[in-house]
C-alpha positions in Angstrom: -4.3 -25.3 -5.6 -0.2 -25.8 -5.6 1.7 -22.2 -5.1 3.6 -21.7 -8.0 7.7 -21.9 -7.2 10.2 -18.9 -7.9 12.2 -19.7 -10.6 15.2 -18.2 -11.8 15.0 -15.5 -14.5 10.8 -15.6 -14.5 9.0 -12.5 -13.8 5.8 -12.8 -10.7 3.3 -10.7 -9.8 3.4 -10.8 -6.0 0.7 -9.7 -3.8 -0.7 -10.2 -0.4 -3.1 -8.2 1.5 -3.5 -8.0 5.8 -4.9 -10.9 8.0 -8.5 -10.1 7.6 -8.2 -7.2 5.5 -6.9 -5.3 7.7 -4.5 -2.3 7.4 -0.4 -3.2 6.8 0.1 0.4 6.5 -0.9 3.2 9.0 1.8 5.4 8.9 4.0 7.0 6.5 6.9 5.3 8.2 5.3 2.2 7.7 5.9 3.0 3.8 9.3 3.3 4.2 10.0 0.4 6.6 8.3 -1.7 4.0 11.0 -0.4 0.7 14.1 -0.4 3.0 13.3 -4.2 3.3 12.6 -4.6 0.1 15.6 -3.6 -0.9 17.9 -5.1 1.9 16.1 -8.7 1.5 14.4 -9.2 -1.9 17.0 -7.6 -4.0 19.4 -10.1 -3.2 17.5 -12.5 -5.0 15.0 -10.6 -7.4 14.9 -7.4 -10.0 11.9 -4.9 -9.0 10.1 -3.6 -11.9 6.9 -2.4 -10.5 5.4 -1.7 -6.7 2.4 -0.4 -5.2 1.5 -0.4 -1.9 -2.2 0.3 -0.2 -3.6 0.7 3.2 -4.1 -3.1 3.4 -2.6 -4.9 0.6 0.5 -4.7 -1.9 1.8 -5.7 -5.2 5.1 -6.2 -6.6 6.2 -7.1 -10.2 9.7 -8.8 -9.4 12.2 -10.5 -12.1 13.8 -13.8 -9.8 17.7 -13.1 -10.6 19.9 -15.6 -12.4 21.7 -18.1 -10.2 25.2 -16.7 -10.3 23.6 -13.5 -9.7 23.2 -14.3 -5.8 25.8 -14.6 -4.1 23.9 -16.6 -0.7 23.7 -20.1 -2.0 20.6 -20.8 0.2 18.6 -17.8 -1.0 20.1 -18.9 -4.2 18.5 -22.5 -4.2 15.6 -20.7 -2.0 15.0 -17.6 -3.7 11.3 -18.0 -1.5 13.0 -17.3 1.7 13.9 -13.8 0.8 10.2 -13.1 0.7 9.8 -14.8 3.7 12.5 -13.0 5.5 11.2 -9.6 4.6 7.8 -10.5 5.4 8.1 -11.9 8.2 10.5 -8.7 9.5 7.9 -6.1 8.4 5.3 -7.9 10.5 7.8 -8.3 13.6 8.4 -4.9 13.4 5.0 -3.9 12.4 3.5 -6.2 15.7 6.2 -4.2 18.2 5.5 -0.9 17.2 1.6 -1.1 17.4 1.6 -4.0 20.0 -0.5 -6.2 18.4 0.2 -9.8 18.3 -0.6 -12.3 15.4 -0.1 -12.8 11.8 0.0 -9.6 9.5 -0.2 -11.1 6.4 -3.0 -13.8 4.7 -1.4 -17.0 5.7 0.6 -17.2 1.7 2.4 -14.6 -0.3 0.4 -14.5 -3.9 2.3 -14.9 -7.1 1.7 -14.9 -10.5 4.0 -16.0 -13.5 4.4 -13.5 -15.9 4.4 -15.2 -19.3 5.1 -12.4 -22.3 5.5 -9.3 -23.0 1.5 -8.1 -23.1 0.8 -9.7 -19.8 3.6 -8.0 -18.3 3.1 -4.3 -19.8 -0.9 -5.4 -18.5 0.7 -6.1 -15.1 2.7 -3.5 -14.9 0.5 -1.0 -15.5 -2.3 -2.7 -13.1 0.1 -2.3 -10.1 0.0 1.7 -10.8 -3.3 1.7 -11.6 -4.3 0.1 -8.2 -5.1 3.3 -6.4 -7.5 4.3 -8.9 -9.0 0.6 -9.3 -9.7 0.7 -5.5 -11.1 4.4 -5.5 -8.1 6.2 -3.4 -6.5 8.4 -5.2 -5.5 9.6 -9.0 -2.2 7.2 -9.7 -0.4 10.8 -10.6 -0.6 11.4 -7.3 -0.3 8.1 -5.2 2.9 8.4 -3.5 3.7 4.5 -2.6 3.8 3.2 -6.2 7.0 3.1 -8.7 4.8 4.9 -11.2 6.4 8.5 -10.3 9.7 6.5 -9.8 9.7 5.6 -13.5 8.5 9.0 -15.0 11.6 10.5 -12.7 15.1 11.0 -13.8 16.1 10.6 -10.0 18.3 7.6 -9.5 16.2 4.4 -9.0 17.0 0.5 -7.9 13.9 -0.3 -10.2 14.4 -1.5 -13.5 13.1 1.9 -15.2 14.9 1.4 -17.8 14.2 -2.1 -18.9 10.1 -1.2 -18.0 10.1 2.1 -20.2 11.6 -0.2 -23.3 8.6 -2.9 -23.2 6.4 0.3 -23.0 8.5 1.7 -25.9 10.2 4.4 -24.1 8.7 7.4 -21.2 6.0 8.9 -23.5 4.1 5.7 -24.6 4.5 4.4 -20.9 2.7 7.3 -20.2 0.1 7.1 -22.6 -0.9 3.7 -22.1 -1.2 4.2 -18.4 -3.5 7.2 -19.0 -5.5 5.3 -21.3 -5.9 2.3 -19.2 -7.2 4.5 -16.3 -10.0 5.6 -18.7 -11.2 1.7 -18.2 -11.4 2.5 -14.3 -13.4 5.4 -14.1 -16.2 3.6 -16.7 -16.3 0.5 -14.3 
């Protein structure tokens, strides 16, 4: 199956999970390696709107920026090779700090096209939802998602904003995420 292409001004669901399901995430400083570069590679060429990130996999609801929004050319032409840049520096880091040698990642970064606004409040609301879906924690809780990010006034490089209008506004964002957990805990 071809990988579908980043195109500009399309929203993906990105995922990936570790090389044989193993663990991309050990530490709490792992967490926060993983955002910082996020935001130093992948906001260059793409909006965040959504993150979650578990012991061994992660998901990301990204918005590829408009061309004359990036100001590299390559990335511009390229927007991939921010994803592999920031990949490919968590699992360099990652590799030195635990000595381990080796691909961190499954061999290709997942993504999704997000066509509409249904599939993307669905998606959304899937990536906070994750932690529940996979039995860890309540999503309240979960500290490595966007979800408390969005519920926050505290100043954000996610699109809070733009997510709480297709939800329309903080309380029915709320709601539908509470009601969409109910599905969970019947499966």
């Amino acid at each position: 199956m071809a990988q579908i292409t980043f195109e500009h001004n399309n929203f993906y669901h990105v995922y990936n999970r570790g090389n044989n399901s193993e663990d991309i995430f050990v530490e709490e400083k792992n967490y926060t390696l993983f955002l910082k570069l996020l935001k130093k590679y992948l906001l260059q060429v793409a909006d965040i709107y959504a993150y979650c990130m578990m012991k061994n996999h992660f998901h990301l609801l990204v918005k590829i920026k408009e061309p004359q929004e990036i100001i590299d050319e390559k990335l511009c032409k390229k927007p991939y090779l921010a994803f592999s840049y920031m990949f490919n520096s968590y699992a360099k880091k990652y590799n030195q700090t635990y000595n381990r040698k080796g691909s961190l990642f499954q061999e290709h970064l997942k993504r999704e096209i997000i066509n509409g606004d249904d599939y993307l409040i669905q998606a959304i609301t899937y990536i906070h939802l994750n932690p529940v879906k996979h039995g860890f924690s309540e999503f309240l809780e979960y500290p490595h998602s966007s979800y408390n990010a969005m519920i926050s006034e505290s100043k954000t490089l996610l699109k809070r904003e733009e997510v709480l209008q297709f939800f329309g506004g903080i309380e029915s964002f709320v709601d539908y995420h509470n009601l969409q957990k109910l599905k969970y805990e019947v499966e």
